[in-house]
RODO-2510 file (C-alpha; in nm, 4 decimals, decimal comma):
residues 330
     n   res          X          Y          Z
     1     x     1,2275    -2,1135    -1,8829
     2     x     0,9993    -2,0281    -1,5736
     3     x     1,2848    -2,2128    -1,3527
     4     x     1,5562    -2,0258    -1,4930
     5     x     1,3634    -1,7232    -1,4313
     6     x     1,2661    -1,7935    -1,0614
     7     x     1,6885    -1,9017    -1,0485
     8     x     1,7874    -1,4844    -1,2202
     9     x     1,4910    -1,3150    -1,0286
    10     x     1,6323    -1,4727    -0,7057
    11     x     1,9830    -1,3623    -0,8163
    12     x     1,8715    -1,0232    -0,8901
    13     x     1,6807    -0,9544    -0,6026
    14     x     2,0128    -1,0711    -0,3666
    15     x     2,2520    -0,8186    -0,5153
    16     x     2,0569    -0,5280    -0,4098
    17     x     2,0888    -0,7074    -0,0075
    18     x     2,4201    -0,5285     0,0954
    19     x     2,2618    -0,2131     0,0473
    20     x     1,8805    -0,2568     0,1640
    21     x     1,9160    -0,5765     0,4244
    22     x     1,7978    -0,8759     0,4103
    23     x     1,4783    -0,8053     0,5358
    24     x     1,3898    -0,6058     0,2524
    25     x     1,5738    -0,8303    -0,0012
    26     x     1,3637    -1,0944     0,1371
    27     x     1,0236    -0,9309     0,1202
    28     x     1,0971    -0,8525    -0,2596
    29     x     1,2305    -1,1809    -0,3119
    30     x     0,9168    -1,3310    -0,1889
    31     x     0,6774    -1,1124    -0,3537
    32     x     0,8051    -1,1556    -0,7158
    33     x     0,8731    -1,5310    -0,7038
    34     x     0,4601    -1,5315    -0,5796
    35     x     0,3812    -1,3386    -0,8305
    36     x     0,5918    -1,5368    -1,0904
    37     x     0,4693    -1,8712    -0,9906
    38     x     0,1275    -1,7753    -0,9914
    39     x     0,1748    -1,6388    -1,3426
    40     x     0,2751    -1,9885    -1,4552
    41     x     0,0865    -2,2110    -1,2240
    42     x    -0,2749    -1,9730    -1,1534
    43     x    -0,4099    -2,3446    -1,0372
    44     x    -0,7214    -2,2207    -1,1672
    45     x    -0,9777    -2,5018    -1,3085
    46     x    -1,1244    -2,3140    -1,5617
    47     x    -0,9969    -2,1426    -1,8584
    48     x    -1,1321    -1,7588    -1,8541
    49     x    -1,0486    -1,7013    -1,4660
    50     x    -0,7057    -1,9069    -1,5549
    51     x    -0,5975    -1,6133    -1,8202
    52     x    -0,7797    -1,3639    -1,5436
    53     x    -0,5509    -1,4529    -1,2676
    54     x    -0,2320    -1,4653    -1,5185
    55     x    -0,3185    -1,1119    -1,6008
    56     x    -0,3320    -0,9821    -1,2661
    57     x    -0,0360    -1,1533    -1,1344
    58     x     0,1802    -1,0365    -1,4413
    59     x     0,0827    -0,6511    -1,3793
    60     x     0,2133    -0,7475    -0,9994
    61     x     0,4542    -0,8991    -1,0853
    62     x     0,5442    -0,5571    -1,3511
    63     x     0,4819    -0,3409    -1,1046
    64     x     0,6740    -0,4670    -0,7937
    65     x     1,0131    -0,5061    -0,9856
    66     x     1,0209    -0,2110    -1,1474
    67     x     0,8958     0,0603    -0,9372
    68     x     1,1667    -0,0330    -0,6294
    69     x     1,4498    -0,1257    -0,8804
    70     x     1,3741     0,2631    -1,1003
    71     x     1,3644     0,4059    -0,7428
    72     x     1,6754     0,1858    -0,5960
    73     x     1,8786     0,2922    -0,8955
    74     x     1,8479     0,7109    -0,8328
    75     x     2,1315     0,8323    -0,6525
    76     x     2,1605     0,9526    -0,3328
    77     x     2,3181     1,2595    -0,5278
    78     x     1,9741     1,3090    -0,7033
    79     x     1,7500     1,2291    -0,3866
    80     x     1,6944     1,6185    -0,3091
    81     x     1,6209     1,6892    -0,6809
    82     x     1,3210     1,4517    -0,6462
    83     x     1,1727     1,5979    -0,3521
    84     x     1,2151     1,9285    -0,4966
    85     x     1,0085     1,7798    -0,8276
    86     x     0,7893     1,6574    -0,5854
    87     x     0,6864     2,0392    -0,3890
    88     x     0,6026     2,1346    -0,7903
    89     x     0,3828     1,7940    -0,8285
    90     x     0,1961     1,8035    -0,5372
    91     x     0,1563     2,2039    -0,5459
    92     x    -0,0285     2,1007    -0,8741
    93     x    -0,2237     1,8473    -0,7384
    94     x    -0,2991     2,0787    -0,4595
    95     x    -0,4275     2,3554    -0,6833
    96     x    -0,6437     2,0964    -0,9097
    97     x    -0,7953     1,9503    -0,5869
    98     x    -0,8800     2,3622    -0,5069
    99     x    -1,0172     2,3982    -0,8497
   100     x    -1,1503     2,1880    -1,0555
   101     x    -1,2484     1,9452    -0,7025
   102     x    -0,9974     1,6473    -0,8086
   103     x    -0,6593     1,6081    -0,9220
   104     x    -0,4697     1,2550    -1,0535
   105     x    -0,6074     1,0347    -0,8439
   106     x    -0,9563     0,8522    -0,8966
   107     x    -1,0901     1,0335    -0,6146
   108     x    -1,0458     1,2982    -0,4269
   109     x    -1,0182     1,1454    -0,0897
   110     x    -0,7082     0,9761    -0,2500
   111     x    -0,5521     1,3239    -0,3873
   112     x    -0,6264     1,4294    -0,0212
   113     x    -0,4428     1,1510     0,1060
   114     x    -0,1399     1,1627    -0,1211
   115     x    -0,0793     1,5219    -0,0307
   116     x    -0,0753     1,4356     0,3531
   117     x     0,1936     1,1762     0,2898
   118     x     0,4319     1,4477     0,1621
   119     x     0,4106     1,6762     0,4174
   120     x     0,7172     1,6023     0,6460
   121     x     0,9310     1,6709     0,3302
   122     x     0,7391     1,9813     0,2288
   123     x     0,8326     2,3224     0,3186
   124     x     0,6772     2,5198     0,5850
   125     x     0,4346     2,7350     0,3408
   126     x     0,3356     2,3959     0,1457
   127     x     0,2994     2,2123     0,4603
   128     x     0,0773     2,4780     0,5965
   129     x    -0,1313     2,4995     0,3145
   130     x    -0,1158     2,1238     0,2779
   131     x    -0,2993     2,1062     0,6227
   132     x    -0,5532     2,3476     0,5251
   133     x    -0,6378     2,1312     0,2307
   134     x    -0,6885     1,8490     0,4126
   135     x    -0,9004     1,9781     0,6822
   136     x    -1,1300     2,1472     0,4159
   137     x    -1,2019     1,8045     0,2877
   138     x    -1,3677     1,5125     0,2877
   139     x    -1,0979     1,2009     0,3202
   140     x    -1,0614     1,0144     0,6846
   141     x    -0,7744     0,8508     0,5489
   142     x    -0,5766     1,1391     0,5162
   143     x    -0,6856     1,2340     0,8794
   144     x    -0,5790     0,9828     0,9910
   145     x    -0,2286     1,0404     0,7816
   146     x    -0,2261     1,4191     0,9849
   147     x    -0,2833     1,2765     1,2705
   148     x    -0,0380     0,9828     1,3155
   149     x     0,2296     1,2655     1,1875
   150     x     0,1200     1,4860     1,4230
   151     x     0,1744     1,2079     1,6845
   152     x     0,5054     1,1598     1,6305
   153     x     0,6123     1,5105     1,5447
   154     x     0,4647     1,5386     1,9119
   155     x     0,7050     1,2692     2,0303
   156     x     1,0260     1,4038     1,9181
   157     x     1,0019     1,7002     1,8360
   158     x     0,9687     1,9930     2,1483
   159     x     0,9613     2,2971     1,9493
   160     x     0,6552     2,1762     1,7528
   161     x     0,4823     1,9854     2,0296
   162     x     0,2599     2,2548     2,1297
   163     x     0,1428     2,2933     1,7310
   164     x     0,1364     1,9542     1,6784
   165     x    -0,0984     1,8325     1,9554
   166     x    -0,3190     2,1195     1,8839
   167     x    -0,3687     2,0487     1,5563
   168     x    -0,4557     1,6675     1,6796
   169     x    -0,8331     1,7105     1,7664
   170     x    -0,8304     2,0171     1,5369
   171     x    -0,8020     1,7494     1,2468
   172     x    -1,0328     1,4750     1,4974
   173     x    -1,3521     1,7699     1,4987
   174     x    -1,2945     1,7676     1,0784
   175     x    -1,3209     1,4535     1,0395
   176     x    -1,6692     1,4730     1,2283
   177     x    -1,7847     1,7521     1,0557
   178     x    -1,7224     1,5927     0,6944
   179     x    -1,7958     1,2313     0,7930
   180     x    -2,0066     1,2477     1,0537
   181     x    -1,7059     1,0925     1,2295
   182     x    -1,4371     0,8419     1,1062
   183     x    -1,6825     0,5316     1,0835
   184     x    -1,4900     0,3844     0,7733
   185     x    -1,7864     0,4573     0,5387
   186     x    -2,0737     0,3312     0,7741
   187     x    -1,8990     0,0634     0,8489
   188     x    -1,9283    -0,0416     0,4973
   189     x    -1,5272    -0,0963     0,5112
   190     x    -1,4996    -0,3526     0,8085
   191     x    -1,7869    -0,5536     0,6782
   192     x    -1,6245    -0,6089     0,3471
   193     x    -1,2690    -0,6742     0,4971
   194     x    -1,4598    -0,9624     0,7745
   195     x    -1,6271    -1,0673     0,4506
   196     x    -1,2815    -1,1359     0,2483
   197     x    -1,1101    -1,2445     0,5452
   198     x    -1,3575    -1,5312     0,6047
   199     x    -1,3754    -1,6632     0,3005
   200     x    -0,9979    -1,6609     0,2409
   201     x    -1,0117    -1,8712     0,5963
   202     x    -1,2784    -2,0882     0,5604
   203     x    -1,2083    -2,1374     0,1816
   204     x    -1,4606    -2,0655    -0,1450
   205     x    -1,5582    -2,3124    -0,4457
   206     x    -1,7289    -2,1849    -0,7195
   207     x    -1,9422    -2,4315    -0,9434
   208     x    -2,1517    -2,4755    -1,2256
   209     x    -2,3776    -2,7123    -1,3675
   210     x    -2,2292    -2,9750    -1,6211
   211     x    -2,4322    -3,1354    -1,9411
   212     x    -2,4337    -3,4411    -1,7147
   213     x    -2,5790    -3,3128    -1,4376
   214     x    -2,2863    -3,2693    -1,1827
   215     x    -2,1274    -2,9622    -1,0409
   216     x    -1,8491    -2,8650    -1,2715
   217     x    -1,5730    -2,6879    -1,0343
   218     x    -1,4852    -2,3485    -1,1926
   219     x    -1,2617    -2,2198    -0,9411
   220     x    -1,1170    -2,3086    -0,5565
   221     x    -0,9119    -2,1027    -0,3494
   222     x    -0,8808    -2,0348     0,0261
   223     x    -0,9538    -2,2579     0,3099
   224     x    -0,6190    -2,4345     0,2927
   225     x    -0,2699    -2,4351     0,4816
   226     x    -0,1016    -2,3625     0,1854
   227     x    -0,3185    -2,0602     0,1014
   228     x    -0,2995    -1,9494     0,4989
   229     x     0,0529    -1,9318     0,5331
   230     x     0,1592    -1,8081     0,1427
   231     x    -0,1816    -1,6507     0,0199
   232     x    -0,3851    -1,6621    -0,2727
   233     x    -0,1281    -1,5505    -0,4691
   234     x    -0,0051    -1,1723    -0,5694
   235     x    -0,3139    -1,0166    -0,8086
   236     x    -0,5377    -1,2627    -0,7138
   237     x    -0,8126    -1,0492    -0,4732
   238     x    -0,9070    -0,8428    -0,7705
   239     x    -1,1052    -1,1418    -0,9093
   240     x    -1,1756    -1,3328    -0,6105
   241     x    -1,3641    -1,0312    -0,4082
   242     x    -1,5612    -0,9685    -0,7139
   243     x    -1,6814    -1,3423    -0,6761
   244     x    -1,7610    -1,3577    -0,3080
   245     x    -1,9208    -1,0073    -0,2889
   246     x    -2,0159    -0,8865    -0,6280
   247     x    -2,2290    -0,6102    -0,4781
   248     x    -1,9273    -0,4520    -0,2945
   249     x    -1,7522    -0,4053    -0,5781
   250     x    -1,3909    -0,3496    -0,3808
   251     x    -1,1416    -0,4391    -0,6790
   252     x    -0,8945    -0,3318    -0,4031
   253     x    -0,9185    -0,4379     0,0008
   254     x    -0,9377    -0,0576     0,0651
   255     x    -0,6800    -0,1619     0,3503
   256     x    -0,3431    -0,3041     0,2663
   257     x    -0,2992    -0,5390     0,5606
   258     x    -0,6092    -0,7315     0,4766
   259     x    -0,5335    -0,7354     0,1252
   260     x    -0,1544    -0,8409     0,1869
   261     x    -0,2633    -1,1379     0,4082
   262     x    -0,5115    -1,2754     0,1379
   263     x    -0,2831    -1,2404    -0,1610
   264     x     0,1121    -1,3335     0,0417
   265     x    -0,0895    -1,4980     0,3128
   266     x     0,0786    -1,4896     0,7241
   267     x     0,3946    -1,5270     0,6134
   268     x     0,4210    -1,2508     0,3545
   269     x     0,2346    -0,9973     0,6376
   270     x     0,4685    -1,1417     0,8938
   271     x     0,7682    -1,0094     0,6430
   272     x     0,5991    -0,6545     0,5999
   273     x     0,5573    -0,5551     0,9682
   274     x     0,9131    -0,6993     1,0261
   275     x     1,0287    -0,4634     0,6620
   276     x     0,8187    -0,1509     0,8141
   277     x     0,9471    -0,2098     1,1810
   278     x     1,3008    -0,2198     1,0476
   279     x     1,2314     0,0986     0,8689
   280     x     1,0995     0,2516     1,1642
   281     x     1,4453     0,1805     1,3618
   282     x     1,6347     0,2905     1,1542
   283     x     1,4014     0,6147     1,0581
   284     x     1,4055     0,6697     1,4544
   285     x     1,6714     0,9639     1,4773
   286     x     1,4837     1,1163     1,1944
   287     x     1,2229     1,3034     1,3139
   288     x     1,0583     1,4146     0,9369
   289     x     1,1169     1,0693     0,7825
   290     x     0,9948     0,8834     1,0847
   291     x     0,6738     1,0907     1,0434
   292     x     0,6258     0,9942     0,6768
   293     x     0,6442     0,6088     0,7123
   294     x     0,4109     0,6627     1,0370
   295     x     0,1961     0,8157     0,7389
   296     x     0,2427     0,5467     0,5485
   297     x     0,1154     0,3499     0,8085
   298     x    -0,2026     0,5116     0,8479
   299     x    -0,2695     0,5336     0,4822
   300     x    -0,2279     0,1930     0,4472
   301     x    -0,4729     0,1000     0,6825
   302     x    -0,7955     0,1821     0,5380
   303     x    -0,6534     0,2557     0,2052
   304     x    -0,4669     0,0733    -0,0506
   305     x    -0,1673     0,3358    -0,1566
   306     x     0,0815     0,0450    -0,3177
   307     x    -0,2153     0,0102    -0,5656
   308     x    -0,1044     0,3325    -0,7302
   309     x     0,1443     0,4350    -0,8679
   310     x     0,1367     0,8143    -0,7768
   311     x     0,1107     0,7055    -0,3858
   312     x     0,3464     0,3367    -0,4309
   313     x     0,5978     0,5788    -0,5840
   314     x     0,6132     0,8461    -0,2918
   315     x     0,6010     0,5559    -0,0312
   316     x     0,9080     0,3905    -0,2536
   317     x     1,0871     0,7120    -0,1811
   318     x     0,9887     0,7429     0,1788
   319     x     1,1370     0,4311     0,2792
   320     x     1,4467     0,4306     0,0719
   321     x     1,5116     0,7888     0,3200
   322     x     1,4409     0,5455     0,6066
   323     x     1,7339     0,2839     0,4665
   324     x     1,9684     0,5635     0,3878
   325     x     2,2395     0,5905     0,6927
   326     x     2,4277     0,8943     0,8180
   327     x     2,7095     0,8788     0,6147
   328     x     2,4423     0,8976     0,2986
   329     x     2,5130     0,5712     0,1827
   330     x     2,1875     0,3372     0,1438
***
């Protein structure tokens, strides 16, 4: 069963290559199979973290087939329909951040930064008051969102240049004022990810005493070519961070590059810079949707927006505008 699935999955995933490359075809490829063998072979000693790893790498596994093939399958015919939905959403979200102080995200700081990744697609009034959101807020992430927009918005486009690279330490100075400057959290942020890194390095073993007297093994990841090159496994840094730093408490990596390295290892973040640099190229002669994976970018570093669906959605959508060629066609 599990090798005739690993046999259709790889089928499946191959089909859609004509139309999104290989690179991407690849990177998809590579994360479900993870997530699928880890699923069947968690190579976990002991029972309760065995069904905990099985759990986490199923949702994964849930997660990253379904939300790219629901948002491979809508039309290009439908594609301005959804960013039209999307001005209503995020004018919602907008208004409940306004109001009540949060909208539907877990935080604020994360509604803050899901309403900066919209903006090149926005119109000019919800752009505008997008910005003013933002800047009234506390969320460095989605600073740092404005900012690397602003950037390239500053690149390419001349008639906005002068806005743009005002707005730059306009969004810098708000950052200070709400943070007392973008430190990631005191710094809290870069110990955790040098923490997780380490141990995913070096390697972790987790024991417990036995009725006999020995150490009984309970679980051992990290520390191993296998696990450098190909990860922990998809799902797998929920449980494993809690372990090496239960008083951190990060169930996510609160960056996706650090997270992406422990869980696909180098060769699954070596197949994500070359997916996001092929986006980029082909995104180039667009100035808005080259903004919004520059966005995407940012978010991802010191957030974790393929975690969520609200954010893993809108980046789903972003990218599929980078694929799509002149002619319309993905």
């Amino acid at each position: 069963l599990f090798y005739g699935m690993l046999i259709c999955l790889i089928v499946f995933v191959f089909t859609y290559s004509k139309k999104i490359g290989w690179i991407a075809s690849l990177l998809w490829a590579y994360v479900l199979c993870s997530a699928l063998i880890i699923f069947e072979y968690p190579a976990v000693q002991y029972g309760p973290f065995n069904t905990a790893f099985m759990s986490s790498s199923a949702q994964t596994f849930a997660e990253a087939l379904l939300i790219p093939a629901t948002i491979l399958s809508v039309p290009r015919s439908w594609m301005k329909n959804v960013w039209r939905c999307a001005v209503g959403l995020i004018t919602i979200e907008i208004s409940a951040l306004l109001i009540h102080g949060s909208g539907i995200m877990i935080a604020p700081s994360f509604d803050a930064a899901l309403i900066a990744l919209f903006i090149p697609f926005a119109p000019v009034w919800l752009a505008v008051i997008s910005v003013l959101t933002i800047l009234s807020r506390h969320g460095s992430t989605a600073i740092m969102i404005l900012v690397a927009q602003c950037l390239v918005y500053a690149l390419k486009n001349k008639k906005l240049r002068p806005y743009t690279l005002a707005l730059i330490p306009i969004a810098i100075a708000a950052a200070f004022y709400h943070t007392n400057g973008p430190n990631l959290d005191g710094n809290e942020r870069m110990t955790a990810w040098t923490s997780f890194i380490t141990h995913w390095w070096n390697g972790t073993t987790f024991t417990q005493p036995s009725p006999n007297g020995t150490q009984f093994v309970m679980m051992n990841y990290g520390g191993t070519i296998t696990s450098k090159i190909f990860g922990t496994g998809p799902g797998s840094f929920l449980w494993i961070s809690i372990l090496t730093e239960p008083t951190l408490m990060f169930f996510q990596a609160h960056s996706e590059p650090v997270q992406i390295i422990f869980e696909l290892g180098m060769l699954g973040l070596f197949l994500v810079l070359l997916f996001v640099f092929n986006a980029m190229r082909k995104a180039w002669g667009n100035t808005n949707v080259l903004a919004a994976v520059a966005g995407c970018i940012a978010c991802s570093l010191t957030y974790h927006p393929l975690r969520f669906a609200p954010t893993a959605i809108l980046i789903g959508f972003i990218f599929k505008e980078a694929f799509i060629n002149k002619k319309g066609e993905l």
